[in-house]
C-alpha positions in Angstrom: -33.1 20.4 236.6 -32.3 23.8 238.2 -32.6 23.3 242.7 -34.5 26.2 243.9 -32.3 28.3 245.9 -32.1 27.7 250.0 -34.3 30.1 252.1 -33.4 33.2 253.7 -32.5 33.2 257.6 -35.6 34.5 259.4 -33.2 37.5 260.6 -33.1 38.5 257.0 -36.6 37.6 255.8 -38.2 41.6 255.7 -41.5 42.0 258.5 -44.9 42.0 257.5 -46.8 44.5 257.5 -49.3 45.3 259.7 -53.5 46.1 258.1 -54.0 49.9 256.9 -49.8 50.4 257.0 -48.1 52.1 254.1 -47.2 49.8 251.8 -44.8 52.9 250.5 -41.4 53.0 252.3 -38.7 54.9 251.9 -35.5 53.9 250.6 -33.9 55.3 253.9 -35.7 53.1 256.0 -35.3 50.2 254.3 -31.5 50.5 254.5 -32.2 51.0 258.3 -34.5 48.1 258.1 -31.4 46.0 256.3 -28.4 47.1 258.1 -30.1 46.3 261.3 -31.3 42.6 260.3 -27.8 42.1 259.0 -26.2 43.2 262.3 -28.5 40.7 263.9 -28.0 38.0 261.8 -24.3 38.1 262.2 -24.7 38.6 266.1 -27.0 35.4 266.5 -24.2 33.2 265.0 -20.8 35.7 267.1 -22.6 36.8 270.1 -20.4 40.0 269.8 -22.5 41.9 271.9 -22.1 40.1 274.8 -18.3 41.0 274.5 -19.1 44.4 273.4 -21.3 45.1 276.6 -18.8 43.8 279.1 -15.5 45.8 277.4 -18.1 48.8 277.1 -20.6 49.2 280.2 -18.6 48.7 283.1 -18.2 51.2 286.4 -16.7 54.1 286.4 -15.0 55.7 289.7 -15.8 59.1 291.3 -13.3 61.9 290.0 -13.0 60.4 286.8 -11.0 63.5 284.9 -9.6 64.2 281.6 -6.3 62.6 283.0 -7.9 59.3 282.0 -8.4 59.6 278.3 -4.4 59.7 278.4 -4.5 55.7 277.7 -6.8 56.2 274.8 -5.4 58.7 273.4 -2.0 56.8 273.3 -3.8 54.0 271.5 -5.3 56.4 268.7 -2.0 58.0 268.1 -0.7 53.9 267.7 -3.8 53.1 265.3 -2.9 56.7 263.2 0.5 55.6 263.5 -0.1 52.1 261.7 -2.7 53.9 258.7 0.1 55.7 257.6 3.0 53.6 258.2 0.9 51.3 255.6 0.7 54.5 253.3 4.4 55.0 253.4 5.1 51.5 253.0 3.6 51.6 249.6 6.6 53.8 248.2 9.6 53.0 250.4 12.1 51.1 249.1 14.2 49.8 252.2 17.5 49.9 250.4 21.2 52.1 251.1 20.9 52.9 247.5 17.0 54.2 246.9 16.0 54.8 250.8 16.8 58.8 250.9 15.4 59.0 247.6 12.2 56.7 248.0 11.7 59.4 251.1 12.1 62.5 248.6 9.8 61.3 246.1 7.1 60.6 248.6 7.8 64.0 250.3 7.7 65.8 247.0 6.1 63.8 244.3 3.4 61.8 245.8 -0.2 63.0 246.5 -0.5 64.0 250.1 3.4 62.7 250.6 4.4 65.1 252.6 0.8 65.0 254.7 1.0 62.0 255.2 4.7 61.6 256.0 4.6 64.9 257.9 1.7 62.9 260.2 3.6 60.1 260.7 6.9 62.1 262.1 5.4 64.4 264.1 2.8 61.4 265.4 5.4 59.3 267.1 6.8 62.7 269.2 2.8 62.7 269.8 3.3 59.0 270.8 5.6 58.8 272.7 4.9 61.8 275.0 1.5 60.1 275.3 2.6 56.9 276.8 4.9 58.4 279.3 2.1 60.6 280.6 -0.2 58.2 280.7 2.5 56.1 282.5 2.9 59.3 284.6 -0.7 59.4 285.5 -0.5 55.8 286.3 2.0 55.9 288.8 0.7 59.3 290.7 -2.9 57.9 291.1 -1.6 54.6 292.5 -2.8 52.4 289.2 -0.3 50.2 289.8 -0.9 48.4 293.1 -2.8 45.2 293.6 -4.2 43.7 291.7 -3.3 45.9 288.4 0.3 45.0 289.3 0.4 43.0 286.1 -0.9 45.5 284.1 1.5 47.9 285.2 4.2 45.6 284.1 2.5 45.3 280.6 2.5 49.0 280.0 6.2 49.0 281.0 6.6 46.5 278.1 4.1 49.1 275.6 6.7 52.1 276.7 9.5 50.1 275.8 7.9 48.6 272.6 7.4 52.5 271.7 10.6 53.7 272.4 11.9 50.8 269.9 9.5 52.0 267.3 10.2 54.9 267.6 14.3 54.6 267.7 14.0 52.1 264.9 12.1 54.5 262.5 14.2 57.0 263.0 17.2 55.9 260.7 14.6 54.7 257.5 15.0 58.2 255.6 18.8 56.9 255.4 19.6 60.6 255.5 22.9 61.8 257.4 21.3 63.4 260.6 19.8 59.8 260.8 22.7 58.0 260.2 25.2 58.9 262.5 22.0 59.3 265.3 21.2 55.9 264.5 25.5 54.7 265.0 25.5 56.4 268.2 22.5 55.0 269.7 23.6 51.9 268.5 27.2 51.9 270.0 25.1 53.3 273.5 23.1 50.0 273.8 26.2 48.3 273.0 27.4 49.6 276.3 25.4 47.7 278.3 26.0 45.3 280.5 26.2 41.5 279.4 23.8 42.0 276.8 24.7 45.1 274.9 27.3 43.7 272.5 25.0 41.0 271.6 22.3 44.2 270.9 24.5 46.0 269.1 25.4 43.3 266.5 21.7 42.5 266.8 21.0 45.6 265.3 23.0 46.2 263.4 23.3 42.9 261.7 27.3 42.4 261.7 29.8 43.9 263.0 29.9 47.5 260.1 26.5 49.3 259.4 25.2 48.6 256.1 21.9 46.8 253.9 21.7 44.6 256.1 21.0 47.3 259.0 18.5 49.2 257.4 16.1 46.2 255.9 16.9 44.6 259.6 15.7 48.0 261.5 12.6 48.1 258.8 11.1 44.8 259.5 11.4 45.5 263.3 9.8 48.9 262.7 6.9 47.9 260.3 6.4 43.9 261.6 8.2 42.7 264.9 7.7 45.9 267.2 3.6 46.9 265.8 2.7 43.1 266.3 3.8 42.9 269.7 2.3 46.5 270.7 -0.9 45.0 269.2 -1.1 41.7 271.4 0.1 44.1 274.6 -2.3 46.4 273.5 -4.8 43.7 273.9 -3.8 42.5 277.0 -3.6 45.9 278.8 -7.4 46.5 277.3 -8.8 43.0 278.7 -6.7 43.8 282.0 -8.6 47.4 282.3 -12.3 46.2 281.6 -11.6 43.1 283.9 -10.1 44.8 287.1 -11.7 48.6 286.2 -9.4 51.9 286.9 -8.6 53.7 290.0 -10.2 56.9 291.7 -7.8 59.5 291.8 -5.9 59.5 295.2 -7.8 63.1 296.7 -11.3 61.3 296.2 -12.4 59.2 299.8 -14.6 56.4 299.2 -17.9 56.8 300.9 -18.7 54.5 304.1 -21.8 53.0 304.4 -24.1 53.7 307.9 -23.9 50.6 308.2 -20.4 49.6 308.2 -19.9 53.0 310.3 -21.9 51.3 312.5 -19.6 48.6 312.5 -16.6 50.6 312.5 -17.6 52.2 315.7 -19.3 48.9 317.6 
């Protein structure tokens, strides 16, 4: 005995029709029609929009400027950063003996290699001279007094984070130039105090650079440092819509008659 099949959600059920209407529609609107009763459906059982309003219709200050789509520009050059550090992934064999030439074949061999590639080198310079303007910006406007004190601290932690990307990507073509940049750097941490030794072996992964150095600096390029700039990233975007950004220093706020009133009683 075949069950008959269970009914659709009322979300998904298509409207009637109201007397004397077309009965002839067009194929464009009944992919409006569906896409729109499928974005309600899911929203009735996620209530995304309630999220999406709150992260997306909030105040804005007087004198907001162009110095303000610093932050998001950061966080596209991160998400164009990720796309084709997946690309590059796909052909890069994080080994002494095949790293220089996994890098050559994807330069000169692969389709869009050296687009791609050339996109990801040139995007972290992009990246990091992102974050410390927008950290720049941050400080000269005052964004970083109560109460976004804690997000301040969490965008010190996103500059670090980038700097380690960045210094940690650096020595994956396994060329010389990035060798010996790489040793130098390395033996430059190791000069801190207290913890620097303990970095330096860290990074390097023994006490001699070797395999073990370069898988160790791939995994915290491609899996430790992007997962912790992801959850920051988070953070610093629930810390934003929730406390709202600054007006720029030169803009007054307006006083009210009646708390001029006030002010002069």
């Amino acid at each position: 005995m075949k069950l008959p099949l269970p009914p659709l959600p009322t979300a998904l059920q298509p409207k009637p029709k109201a007397p004397g209407e077309n009965h002839k529609t067009k194929p464009i609107d009944q992919v409006k029609e569906g896409a729109i009763s499928a974005a309600d459906w899911v929203d009735e059982r996620t209530s995304l929009t309630g999220a999406a309003r709150w992260v997306m219709f909030r105040k804005v200050p007087r004198g907001t400027n162009w110095f303000y789509t610093l932050g998001s520009a950061s966080m596209f050059a991160f998400l164009s950063q990720a796309v084709t550090g997946v690309f590059l992934a796909m052909y890069y064999d994080p080994s002494v003996t095949h790293a220089y030439e996994s890098a050559r074949y994807i330069t000169n061999d692969v389709f869009l290699g050296e687009f791609v590639r050339g996109m990801h080198k040139w995007g972290s310079t992009v990246m990091v001279v992102l974050v410390f303007l927008h950290m720049a910006r941050t400080f000269f406007f005052g964004a970083y007094k109560y109460p976004r004190e804690l997000n301040w601290l969490v965008g010190v932690v996103l500059l670090i984070l980038t700097m380690t990307m960045s210094f940690t990507g650096y020595l994956l073509p396994f060329d010389q130039r990035s060798y010996w940049a790489t040793i130098v750097g390395v033996n430059i941490n190791g000069t801190g105090p207290l913890v620097g030794p303990f970095l330096s072996d860290f990074l390097r992964g023994g006490a001699e650079f070797g395999s073990t150095t370069l898988s160790r600096f791939y995994a915290i390029h491609m899996l430790l440092v992007p997962g912790g700039i992801a959850a920051m990233l988070g953070a610093h975007l629930y810390l934003v819509a929730k406390l709202g950004t600054t007006a720029p220093p030169w803009i007054k706020p307006h006083h009210s008659e009646s708390a001029v009133f006030e002010e002069k009683v």
